[in-house]
N, C-alpha and C positions, 0 to 999 in steps of 0.2 A: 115129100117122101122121106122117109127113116133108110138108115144106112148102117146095115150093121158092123161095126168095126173087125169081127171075129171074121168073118164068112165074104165081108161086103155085100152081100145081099141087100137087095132095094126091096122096102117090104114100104104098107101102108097100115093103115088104122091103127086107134086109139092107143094100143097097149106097147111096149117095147121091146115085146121078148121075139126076136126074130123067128119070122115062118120059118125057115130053110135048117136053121142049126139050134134053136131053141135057146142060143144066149140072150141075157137079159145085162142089163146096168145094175151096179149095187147099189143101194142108198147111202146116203151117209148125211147125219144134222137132215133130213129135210130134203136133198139133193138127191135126181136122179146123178150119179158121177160115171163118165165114162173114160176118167183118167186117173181114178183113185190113187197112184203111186203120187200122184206128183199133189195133191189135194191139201195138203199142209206145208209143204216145203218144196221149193223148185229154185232152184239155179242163186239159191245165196238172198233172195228177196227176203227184208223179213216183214211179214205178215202186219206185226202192230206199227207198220207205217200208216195202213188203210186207216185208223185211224184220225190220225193227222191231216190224211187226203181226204177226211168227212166233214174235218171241224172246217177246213181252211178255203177250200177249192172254192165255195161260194163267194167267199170273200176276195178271192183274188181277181186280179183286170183281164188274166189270160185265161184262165180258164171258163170265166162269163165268155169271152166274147168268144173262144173257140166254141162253144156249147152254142150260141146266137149265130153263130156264121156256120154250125151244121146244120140246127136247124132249118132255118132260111132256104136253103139249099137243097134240104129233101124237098119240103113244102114245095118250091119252085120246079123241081126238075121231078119230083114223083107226088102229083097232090090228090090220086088217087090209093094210096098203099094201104093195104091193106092188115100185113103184119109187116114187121118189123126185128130186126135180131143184130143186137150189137155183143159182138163179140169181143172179151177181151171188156166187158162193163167195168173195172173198178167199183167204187163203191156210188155207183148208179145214177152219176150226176148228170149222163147227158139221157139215159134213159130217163131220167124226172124229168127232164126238158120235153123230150119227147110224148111223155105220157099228158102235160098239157098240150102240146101241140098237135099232134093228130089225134084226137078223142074217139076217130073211128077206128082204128090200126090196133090192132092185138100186138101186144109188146114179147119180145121174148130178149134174155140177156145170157151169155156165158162168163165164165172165166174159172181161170186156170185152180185160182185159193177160192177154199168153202168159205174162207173170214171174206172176202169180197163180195160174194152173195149173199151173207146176213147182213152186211153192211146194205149191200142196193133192195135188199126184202124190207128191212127195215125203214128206206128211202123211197122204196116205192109205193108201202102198206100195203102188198101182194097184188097187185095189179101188173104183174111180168111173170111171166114163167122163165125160171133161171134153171140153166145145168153149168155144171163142173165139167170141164172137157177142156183139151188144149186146141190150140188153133189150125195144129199137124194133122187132125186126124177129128175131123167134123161130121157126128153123126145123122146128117143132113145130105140131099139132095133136092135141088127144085125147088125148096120149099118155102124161100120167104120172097116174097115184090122188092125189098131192100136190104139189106149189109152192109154192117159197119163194123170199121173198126179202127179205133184212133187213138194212135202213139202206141201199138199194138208189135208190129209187126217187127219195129228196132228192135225189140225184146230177145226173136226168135233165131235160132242160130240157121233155120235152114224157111228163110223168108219166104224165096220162090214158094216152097211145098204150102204153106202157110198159105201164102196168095191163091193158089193153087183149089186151094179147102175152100177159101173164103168164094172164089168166081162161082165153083160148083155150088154154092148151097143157096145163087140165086136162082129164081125161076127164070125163064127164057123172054126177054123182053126187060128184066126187073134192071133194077139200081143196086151199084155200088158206091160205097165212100169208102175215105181212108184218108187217116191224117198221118203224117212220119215228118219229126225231127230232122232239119237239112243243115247242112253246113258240115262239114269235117271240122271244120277250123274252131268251129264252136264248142268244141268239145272238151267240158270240165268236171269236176266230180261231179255236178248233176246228174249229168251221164252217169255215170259210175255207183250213185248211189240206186240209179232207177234201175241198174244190171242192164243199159242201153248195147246191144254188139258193134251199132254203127250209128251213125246221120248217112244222110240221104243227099247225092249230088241234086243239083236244081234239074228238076224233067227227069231224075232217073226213076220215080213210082211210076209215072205217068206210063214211059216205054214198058214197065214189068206189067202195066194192064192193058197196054196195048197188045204186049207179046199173049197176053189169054183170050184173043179174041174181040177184048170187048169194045165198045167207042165211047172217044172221051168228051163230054160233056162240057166239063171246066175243070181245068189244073190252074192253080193259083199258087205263090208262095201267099204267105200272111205273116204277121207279123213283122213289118218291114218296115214300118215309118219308123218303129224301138229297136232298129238294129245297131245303131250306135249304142243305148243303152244294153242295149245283148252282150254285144260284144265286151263293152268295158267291165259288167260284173262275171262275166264268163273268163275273162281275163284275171280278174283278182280272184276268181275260185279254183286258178289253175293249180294252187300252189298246194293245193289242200287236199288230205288223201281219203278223209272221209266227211260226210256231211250226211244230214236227214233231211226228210222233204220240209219239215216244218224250218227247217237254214236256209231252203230255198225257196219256198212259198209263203213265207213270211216276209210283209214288205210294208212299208212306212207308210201311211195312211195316206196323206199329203199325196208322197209318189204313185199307188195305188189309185188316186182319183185321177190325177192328171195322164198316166197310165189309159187309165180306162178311155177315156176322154178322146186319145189319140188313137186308139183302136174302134172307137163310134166312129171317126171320122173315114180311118181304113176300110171298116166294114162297107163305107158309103160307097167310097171307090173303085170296092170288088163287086158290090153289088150292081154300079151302073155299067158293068164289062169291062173295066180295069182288071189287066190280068200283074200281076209281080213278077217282078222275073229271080227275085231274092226275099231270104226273109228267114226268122227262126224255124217255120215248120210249112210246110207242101200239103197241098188240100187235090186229092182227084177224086174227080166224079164222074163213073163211066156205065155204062145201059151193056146188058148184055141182048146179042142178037135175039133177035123173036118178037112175037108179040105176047102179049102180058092176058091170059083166059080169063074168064070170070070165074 
């Protein structure tokens, strides 16, 4: 079901101009948008980072194996889905994962900057239908089997409401994910350059999706066997008031393999029901009540 932001009205079929009050989304590039003020610039991000998050992400050890351990993860716990909608897509690296992986699921992706969906349209070669929308105020209800959204939510200064958007725009029965940055302690300009508000105490996402209702499936930390590595270059990045993603996502090939190597092995561990109880980032996965219609 559609959800009109103006009226709230729960309206249906193809078109988006609300039955009840006749407002519509404006376009913009290509995009239905239905947060146009914030569409080029929000909260100090700047845009031509996405970039850098297109050339590199592929390349790096963390961001394959987050992309491989959400995969997995749907497949396992929703391997009937149908559509799919990540919210909060960057520039569309785990929706390309996805788009191999369930070949039957109609993909859909948001985010906040229009440059992030040329970037994921461009990644996906228009196999997702993308909108412009913040994650406060989601013109959705009911309407997708799954929801996602990862490393999204640190972002948002008023999380709950956020979480809030994301439980509601499953169907009754469907799946959510969600991945968030943990540690306080961890916290160095990385943070800072990503306009991060917090990290996440270990089990506090889990409680916020437990407090909507839903049940939890699997909360995992990840990334845990590299927390001594975490720690030691989060420690030498304390001193530093600015950085780019490509300062931080740029990593020494050599480290990068052996990197990777020891996150195959983690992946092993979570996946045979090893749960972490530490680690750089929080994985929940939780089924909202109901059952799931044809």
């Amino acid at each position: 079901m559609k959800r009109c932001l103006l009226c709230e009205n729960i309206f249906d079929g193809d078109m988006w101009t609300c039955s009840a009050c006749g407002n519509s989304p404006e376009m913009q590039e290509r995009w239905l948008c239905f947060s146009p003020e914030y569409a080029e610039e929000n909260d100090g991000f700047d845009v031509r980072e996405f970039r850098a998050y297109a050339e590199l992400e592929w390349k790096n050890f963390w961001f394959v194996s987050r992309a491989r351990l959400l995969i997995h993860f749907i497949k396992k716990f929703f391997p009937r889905t149908r559509d799919f909608l990540e919210v909060g897509c960057g520039t569309g690296f785990i929706l390309s994962a996805a788009e191999k992986a369930l070949p039957n699921a109609t993909l859909s992706g948001s985010d906040i900057y229009l440059e992030s969906l040329n970037f994921t349209d461009l990644r996906l070669q228009g196999k997702a239908t993308l909108y412009q929308m913040e994650a406060c105020a989601i013109p959705f209800r009911q309407a997708f089997d799954v929801v996602g959204a990862f490393d999204v939510l640190e972002h948002i200064d008023d999380d709950k409401k956020a979480l809030k958007e994301l439980c509601a725009t499953v169907r009754s029965g469907g799946g959510l994910v969600l991945t968030v940055p943990q540690h306080a302690f961890l916290w160095s300009a990385w943070d800072g350059m990503n306009r991060h508000k917090r990290r996440y105490a270990v089990w506090e996402l889990e409680k916020m999706v437990e407090n909507e209702g839903f049940k939890i499936l699997c909360s995992t930390s990840f990334a845990s066997l590299l927390m001594p590595l975490f720690i030691a270059r989060r420690m030498a990045e304390r001193h530093k008031t600015e950085m780019s993603f490509a300062d931080g996502a740029r990593i020494n090939p050599l480290v990068n393999l052996v990197c990777a190597a020891v996150m195959v092995l983690e992946r092993g561990l979570i996946y045979s029901g090893l749960r972490l109880p530490f680690g750089g980032s929080s994985l929940v996965i939780a089924r909202k009540p109901g059952e799931l219609t044809a």
